[in-house]
N, C-alpha and C positions, 0 to 999 in steps of 0.2 A: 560449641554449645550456643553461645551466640549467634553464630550465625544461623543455625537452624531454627534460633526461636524468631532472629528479622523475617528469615523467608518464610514459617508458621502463618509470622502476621500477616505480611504481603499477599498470602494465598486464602488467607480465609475468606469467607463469605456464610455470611449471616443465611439461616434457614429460611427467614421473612423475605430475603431478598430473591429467592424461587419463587415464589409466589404470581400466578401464572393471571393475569390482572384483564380481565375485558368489559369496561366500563357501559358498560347499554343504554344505562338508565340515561349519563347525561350525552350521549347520541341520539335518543328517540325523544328525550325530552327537551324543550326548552330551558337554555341554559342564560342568566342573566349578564346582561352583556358589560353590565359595570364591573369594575372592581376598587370601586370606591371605600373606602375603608369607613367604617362608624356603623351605627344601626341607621336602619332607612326604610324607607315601603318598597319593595322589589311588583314592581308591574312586567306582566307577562310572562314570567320564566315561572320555573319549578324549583329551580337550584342557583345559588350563587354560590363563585367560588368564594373559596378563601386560604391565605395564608398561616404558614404552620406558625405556633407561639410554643417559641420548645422551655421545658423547665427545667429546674433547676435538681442537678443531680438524681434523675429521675430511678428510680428500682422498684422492682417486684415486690407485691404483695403478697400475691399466686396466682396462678395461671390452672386455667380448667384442662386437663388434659384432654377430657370427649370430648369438649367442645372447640379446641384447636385441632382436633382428628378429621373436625370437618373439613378443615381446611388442607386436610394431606399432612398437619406439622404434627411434631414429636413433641410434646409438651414437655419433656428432659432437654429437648435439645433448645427451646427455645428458652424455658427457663433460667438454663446457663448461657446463652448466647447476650454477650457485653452489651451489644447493640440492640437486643430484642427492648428493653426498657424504654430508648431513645424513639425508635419505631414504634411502639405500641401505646405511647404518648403521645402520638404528633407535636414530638416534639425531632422530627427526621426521618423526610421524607420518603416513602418505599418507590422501588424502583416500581414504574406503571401507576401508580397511586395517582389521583387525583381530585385531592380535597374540595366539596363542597357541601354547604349547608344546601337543606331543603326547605321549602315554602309551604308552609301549611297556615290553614286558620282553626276556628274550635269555638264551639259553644262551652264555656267553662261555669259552672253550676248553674246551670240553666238560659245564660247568657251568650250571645254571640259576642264575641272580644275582638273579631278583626284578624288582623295578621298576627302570627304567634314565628313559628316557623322554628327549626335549630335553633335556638339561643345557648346552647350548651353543648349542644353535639354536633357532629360533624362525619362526610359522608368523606371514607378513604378509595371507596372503591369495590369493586366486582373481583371474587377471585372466581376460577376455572373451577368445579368440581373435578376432583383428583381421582384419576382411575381408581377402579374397585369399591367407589363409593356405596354402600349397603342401597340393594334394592328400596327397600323402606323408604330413606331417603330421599330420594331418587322420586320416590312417590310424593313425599311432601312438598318437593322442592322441584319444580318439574324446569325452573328453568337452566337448569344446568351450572348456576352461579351463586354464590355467597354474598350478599354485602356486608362489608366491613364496617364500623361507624367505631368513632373513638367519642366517649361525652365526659365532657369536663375538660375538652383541650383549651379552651380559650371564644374569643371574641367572632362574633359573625356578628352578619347583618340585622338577627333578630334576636340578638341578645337584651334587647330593650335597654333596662337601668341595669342590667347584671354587670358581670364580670363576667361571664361563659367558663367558670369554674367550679368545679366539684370537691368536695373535702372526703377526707377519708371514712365520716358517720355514711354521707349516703352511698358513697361509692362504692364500699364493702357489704352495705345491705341490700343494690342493686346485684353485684356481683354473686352473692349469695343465693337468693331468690333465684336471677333468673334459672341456678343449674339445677336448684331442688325443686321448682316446678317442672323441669324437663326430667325429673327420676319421677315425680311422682305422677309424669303419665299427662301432665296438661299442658296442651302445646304453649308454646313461650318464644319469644328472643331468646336467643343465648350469650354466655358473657366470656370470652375467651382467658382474661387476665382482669386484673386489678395493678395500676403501679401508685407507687406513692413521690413525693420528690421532699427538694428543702425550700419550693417554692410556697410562698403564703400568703393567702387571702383572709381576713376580717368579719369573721361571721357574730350576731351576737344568736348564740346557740339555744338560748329560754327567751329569747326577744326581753331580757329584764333591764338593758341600758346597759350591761358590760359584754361588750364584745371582746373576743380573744380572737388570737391570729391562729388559722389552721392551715396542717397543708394541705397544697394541692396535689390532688389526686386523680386518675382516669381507667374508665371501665374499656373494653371493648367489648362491643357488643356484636353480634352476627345473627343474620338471619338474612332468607332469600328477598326480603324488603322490607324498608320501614318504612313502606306509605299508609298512609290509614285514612278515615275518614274524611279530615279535617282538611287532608291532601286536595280534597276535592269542592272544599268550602273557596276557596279561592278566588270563586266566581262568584259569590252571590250578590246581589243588587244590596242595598242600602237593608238594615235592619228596623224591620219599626221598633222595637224598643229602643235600642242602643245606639241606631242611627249609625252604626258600623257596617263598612262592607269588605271586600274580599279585594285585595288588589290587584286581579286581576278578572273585574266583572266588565261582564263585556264582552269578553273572550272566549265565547263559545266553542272555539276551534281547537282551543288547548282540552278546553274539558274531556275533547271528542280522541284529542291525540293521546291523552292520560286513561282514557278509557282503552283504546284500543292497544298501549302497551300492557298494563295491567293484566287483559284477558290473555293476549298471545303470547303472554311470558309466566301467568302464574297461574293459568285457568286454558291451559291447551285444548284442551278435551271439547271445554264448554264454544271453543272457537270454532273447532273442527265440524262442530256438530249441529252448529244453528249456524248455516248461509245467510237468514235474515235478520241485520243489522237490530233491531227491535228486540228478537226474540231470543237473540244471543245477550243482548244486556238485561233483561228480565232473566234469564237463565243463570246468570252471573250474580245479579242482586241476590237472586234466592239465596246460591249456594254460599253469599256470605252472609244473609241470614240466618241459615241453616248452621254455620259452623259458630256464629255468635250463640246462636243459642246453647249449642252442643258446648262451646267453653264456657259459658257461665254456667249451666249444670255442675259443671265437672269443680269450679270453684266454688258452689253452694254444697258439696260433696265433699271438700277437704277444708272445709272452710275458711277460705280464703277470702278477704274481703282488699280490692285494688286500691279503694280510697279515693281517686281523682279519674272517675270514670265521666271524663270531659270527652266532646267527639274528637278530641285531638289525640286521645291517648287508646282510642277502640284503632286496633289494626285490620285492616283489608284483607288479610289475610286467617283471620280470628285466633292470632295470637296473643298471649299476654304481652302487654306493653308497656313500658316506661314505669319502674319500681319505682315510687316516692315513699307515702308514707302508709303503705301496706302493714298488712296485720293477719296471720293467724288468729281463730280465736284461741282462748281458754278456754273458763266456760263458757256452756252455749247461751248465747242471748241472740235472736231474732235483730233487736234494735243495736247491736253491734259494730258501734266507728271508729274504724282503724284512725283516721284521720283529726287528729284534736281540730283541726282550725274547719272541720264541717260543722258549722254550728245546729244547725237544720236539721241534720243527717242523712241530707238528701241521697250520699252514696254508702248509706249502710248496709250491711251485710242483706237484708231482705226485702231492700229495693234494688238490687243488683240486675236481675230478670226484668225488672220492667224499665233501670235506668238504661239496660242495654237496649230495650227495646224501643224507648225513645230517640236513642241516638242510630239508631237504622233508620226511623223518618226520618233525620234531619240529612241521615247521607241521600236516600232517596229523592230528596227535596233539591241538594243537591247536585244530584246527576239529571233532572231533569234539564230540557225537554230530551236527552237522551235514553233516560227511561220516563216513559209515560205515566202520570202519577195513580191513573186507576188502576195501570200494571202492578204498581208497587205497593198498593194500596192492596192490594189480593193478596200479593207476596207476604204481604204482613198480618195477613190473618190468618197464616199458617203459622205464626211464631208460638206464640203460647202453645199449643198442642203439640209442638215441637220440641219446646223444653222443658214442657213436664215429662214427655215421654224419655228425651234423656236423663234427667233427673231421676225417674222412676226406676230407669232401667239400671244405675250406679245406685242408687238406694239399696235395690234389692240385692245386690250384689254384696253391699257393704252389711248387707241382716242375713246374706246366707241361701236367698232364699232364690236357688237357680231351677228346678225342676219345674215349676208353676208358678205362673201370673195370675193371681186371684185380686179381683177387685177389692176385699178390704185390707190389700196389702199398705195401700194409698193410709188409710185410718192407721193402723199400725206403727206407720214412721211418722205419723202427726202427732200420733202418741207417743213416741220416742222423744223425739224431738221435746215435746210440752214437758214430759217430766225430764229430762236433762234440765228445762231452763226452770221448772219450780225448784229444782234441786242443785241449780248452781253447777252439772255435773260438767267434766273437762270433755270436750268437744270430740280430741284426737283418741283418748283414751277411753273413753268411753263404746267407740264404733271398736276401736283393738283388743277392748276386753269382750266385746260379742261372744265372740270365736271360742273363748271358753263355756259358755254356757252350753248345757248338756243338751243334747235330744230328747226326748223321753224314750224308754229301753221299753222292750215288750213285757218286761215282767213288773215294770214298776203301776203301783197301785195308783189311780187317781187321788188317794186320800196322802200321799209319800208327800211329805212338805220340805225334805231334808235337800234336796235337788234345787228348789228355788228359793231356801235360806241360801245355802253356797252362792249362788247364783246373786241374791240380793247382795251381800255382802261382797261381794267383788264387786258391785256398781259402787256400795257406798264408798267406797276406797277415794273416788273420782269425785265423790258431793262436797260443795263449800262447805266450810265452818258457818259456823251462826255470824262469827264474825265476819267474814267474807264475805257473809251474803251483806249483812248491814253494810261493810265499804260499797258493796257494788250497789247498791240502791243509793247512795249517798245522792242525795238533791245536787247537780250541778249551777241551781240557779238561786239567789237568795231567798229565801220562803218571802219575806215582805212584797217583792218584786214578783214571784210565782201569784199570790192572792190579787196583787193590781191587775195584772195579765187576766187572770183568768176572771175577774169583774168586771174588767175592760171588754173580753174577747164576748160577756151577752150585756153591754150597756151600749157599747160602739164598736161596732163588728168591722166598720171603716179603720177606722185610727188603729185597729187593735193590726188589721191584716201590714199596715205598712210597717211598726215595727217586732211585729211576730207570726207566728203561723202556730195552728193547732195540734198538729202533731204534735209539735215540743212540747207544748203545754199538758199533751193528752199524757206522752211522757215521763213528763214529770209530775203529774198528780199520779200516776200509777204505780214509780216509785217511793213516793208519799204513804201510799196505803199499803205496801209491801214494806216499808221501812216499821210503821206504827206495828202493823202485823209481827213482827220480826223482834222489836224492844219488851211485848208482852210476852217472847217462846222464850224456853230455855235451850240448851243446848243437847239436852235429853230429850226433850219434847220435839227438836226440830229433827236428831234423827230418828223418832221414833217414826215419823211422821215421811222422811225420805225413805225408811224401811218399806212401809207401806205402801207409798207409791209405788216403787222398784220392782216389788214383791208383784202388785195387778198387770203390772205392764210384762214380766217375766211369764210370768203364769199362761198369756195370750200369747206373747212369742212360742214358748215351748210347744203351746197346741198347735200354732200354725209350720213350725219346724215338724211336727210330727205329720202332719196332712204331708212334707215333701217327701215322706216313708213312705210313704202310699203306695203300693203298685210296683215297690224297688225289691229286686230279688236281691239284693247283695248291700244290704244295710250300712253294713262298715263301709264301704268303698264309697257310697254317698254320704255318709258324713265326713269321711277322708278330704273327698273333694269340695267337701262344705267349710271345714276349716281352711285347705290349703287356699282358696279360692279370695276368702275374707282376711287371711293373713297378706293376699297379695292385693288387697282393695284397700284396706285400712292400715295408713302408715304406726308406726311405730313412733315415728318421730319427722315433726318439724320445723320451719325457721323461725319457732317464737322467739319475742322479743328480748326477752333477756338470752336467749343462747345469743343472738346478733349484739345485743349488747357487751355481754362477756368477750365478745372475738373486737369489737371496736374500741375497748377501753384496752387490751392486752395493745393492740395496734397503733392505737397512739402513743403506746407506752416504751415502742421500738419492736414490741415482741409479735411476728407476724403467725409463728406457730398455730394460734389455739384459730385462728381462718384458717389455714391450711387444715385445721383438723376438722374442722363445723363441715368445714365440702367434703371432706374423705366419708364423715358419718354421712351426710345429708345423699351423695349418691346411691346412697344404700338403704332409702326411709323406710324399707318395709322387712329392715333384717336386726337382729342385734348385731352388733360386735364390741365383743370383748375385747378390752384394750386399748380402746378408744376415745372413752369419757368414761366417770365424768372428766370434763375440764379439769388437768393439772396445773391448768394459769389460776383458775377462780379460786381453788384452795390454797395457793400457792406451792405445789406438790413439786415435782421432776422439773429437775431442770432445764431450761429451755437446749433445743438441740444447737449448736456450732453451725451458722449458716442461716437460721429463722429468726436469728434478732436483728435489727435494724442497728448498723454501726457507722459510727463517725456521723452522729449528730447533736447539734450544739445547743440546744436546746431539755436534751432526752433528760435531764435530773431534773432541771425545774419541771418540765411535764408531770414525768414520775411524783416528785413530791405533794400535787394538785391533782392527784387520780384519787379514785376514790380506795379506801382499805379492802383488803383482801375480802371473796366471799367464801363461804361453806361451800364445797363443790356440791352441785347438783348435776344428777343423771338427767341426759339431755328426753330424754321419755318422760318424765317426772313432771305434775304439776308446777308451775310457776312460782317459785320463792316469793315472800311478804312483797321484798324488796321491785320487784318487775310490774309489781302494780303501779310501782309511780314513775314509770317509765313513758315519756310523752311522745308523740312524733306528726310532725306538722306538715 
């Protein structure tokens, strides 16, 4: 027996170690020639390497099975694989792998910052697309390859003042995200694994002056590139504000080589098709115009709001990029910031559209003079009509309303929209309960009010409390300091603009007048009053539902396809912040279950399943399974004893508990 288990060892080989590896990017691209260890300004290249920093007792968190399928592995097999931990850490190097950081720069809230580059993450490498990979695919991905990137392994060149470490809060909330934006249909990075280790870094986690030691922890990420905008800032001359430039200005020749691998590796078509140099990079800008616009529709649709929509973090490819301090909403608000440290709210939920549309000039800006800036300049006045019409075209889908495009369809979902946010209503649930509301039948009476009570009464279900609404109005700024501001902003319009801006202000005098509104209602008076709105906006839906009757021989079969349609458009469920939260504190707590369980629901956002929540960690319910607690660590009681007390389970569908409103994320 022995000896069969030596020779076991001797023969095995790790599933990672297949892994069929063709590095392109740092072949066609310039690759930096030091390998001087520290941060530094990298001139000329795209990538530096860098060395592996392996930690300490590294293991699984969980591993996304469709998203290691991209890569040909068995998410069973790699799960159990001893070494899959060590390798998906960079903390042991894979055979073909070769790690480097990449060079980017970035305008970060409206600023140009210079060089930025990897400070966290890091490039492992190209894997092969693995026969039988789904057509589809194959569509998205045209170059035939995967890049690997591992973030949170450690130190590079542009780690600035970091550590090039990741802790388990955001690690598990990138992980998270990136695979339930890819169920729920909008294109994304994908996140293969989560590991965790017994290595620790020093974070203070409310910035209050007590720092505590977490561990470290590492996402991988995938997807056919991570070059994005900012990839191509790299060049730019001296900034007049900031007086920042791009460490490799000057360099026109690289811009030209980062162009021309980008098109013939991720834009075949658009290569094939334009012989003239000119006409093939205007053809290219478009089509990443075009897909920026198409993804931020699709995120003002799920209401999804990115938070640090810098040009470092828009992808080339108009994927979603780099999870930080993202947010679903609750409920609907317009001026909605995922992001507590945006003080401004420059990247709120409905400046998204036009933040993204700012940062397509700045890439255009910088690819010139290889695209011509009048070129781009046209290219960009197709943007707005571009993404309201995707916008428009998911709206309607998400109201039902597939047989006909009538223009005051547009009114309708502004109308929707407006009484959700006078009524505080939940964002996800709100677009989920649609699908119930009835047609009108051919026998019911214009004067039948029983159809649109039902109907009002399932929205109120989703409307704030009186009290709810007062927290969410709650003045973020001291009234005393609100009144200076705002006598300041018409006595000296100078001094007022350096240490404020008027939206905020406008902001906040608005929830001022909705607060005082709010302290004279009652909580009878305010639903009476949500009844009533509910009630005019139903009443208009129903008509216009019935115009999709029009002209249908087979009445049932068009509403059949009018529910089935809106059940698969409007999720059921997704990453709000206390479900991530719930899977983060069970995590740190040793218990890795209840993340393995938020992916298994989150796959599936537009189904139920019984069985699956609520959360049996948050109640403290069933015990954890033999295999999903985190063991032999030296730490795990004191942790535990510093976590917070158990909650009331909540259904991951279910409005947001008291408690998730004071949930912050920076």
């Amino acid at each position: 027996i022995v000896l069969v288990k030596k020779a076991t060892a001797l023969y095995f080989r790790s599933p990672l170690e297949r892994l069929d590896f063709d590095n392109v990017a740092l072949k066609k691209l310039p690759v930096d020639s030091s390998e001087e260890l520290g941060v530094r300004q990298v001139k000329g290249a795209c990538f530096s390497r860098v060395k592996l920093q392996p930690l300490t007792k590294p293991r699984f968190v969980s591993v996304s099975h469709e998203a290691l399928a991209l890569l040909g592995l068995s998410g069973e097999e790699v799960a159990s694989d001893p070494l899959g931990p060590e390798y998906l850490s960079g903390s042991r190097l894979l055979p073909g792998s070769e790690p480097a950081a990449h060079c980017y720069c970035g305008h970060q809230f409206g600023q140009f910052a210079g060089q930025l580059g990897d400070g966290a993450a890091y490039y492992l490498g190209e894997v092969k697309v693995p026969p039988g990979q789904a057509p589809e695919l194959l569509r998205e991905n045209p170059s035939g390859r995967w890049e690997i990137q591992v973030k949170g392994a450690g130190l590079t060149p542009y780690s600035r003042q970091a550590d090039g470490r990741k802790v388990l809060r955001s690690s598990i909330r990138e992980f998270l995200c990136s695979e339930v934006m890819h169920f729920l249909g909008v294109p994304t990075t994908r996140a293969g694994s989560v590991v965790t280790s017994d290595s620790r870094v020093v974070r203070d986690v409310y910035y209050s002056g007590n720092p505590r030691h977490e561990r470290c922890s590492v996402v991988v990420r995938i997807a056919p590139t991570f070059l994005r905008f900012g990839s191509f800032e790299i060049f730019k001359r001296a900034d007049e504000h900031t007086g920042r430039q791009g460490p490799s200005y000057g360099r026109d020749e690289i811009r030209g080589q980062m162009m021309d691998y980008v098109i013939e590796m991720f834009y075949p078509d658009i290569q094939q098709n334009h012989p003239d140099r000119v006409e093939r990079n205007v053809a290219f800008f478009r089509e990443v115009m075009l897909r920026t616009a198409r993804l931020v529709a699709q995120w003002q649709c799920v209401g999804f709001c990115h938070g640090v929509l810098n040009t470092d973090n828009m992808s080339i490819l108009g994927l979603t990029l780099d999870y930080g301090p993202y947010g679903f909403m609750d409920s609907f608000d317009p001026d909605f910031i995922c992001n507590a440290s945006d003080n401004s709210g420059r990247y709120s939920y409905q400046a998204q559209p036009a933040i993204c549309r700012w940062n397509l000039v700045k890439l255009a800006e910088a690819l010139a003079p290889e695209l011509p800036p009048d070129r781009a300049e046209a290219v960009m006045d197709e943007y707005l009509d571009l993404y309201n019409g995707f916008y428009l075209e998911n709206m309607r889908k998400k109201l039902g309303l597939l047989k006909k495009d009538e223009p005051e369809d547009e009114i309708l979902i502004t109308e929707l929209l407006q009484s959700m946010h006078n009524t505080g209503a939940d964002f996800t649930n709100t677009f989920r309960s649609l699908s119930q509301i009835s047609c009108p039948t051919e026998g019911e009476s214009e004067g039948d009010e029983e159809p649109v009570k039902k109907a009002t009464d399932l929205l109120l279900e989703q409307c704030s409390s009186l009290e709810e609404l007062k927290a969410a109005n709650k003045l973020t700024m001291d009234p005393r300091e609100l009144a200076m501001l705002h006598s300041m902003a018409q006595s000296n319009p100078a001094l007022f603009q350096m240490i404020s801006d008027r939206t905020t202000i406008a902001r906040q005098l608005d929830k001022l007048s909705k607060l005082k509104d709010l302290i004279e209602t009652s909580q009878e008076e305010l639903k009476a009053k949500q009844a009533e709105e509910w009630s005019r906006w139903i009443t208009r839906y129903r008509k216009r539902l019935a115009r999709e009757l029009q002209g249908q021989s087979d009445v049932q079969a068009v509403q059949e396809e009018r529910v089935r349609a809106m059940d698969s458009t409007n999720p059921r469920v997704v990453l709000r912040n206390y479900i991530a939260q719930n899977a983060i504190e069970a995590a740190e707590n040793g218990d890795f279950s209840e993340v393995q369980r938020v992916l298994k629901v989150l796959e599936k956002p537009f189904s139920s399943q019984p069985g699956l929540e609520p959360s049996a960690w948050a109640g403290g319910g069933e015990a954890t399974k033999q295999g999903e607690r985190d063991e032999g660590e030296e730490q795990q009681q004191q942790e535990a004893a510093s976590a917070p007390t158990a909650r009331n389970p909540v259904p991951y569908d279910s409005r947001p508990p008291a408690w998730a409103h004071e949930i912050c994320v920076t």
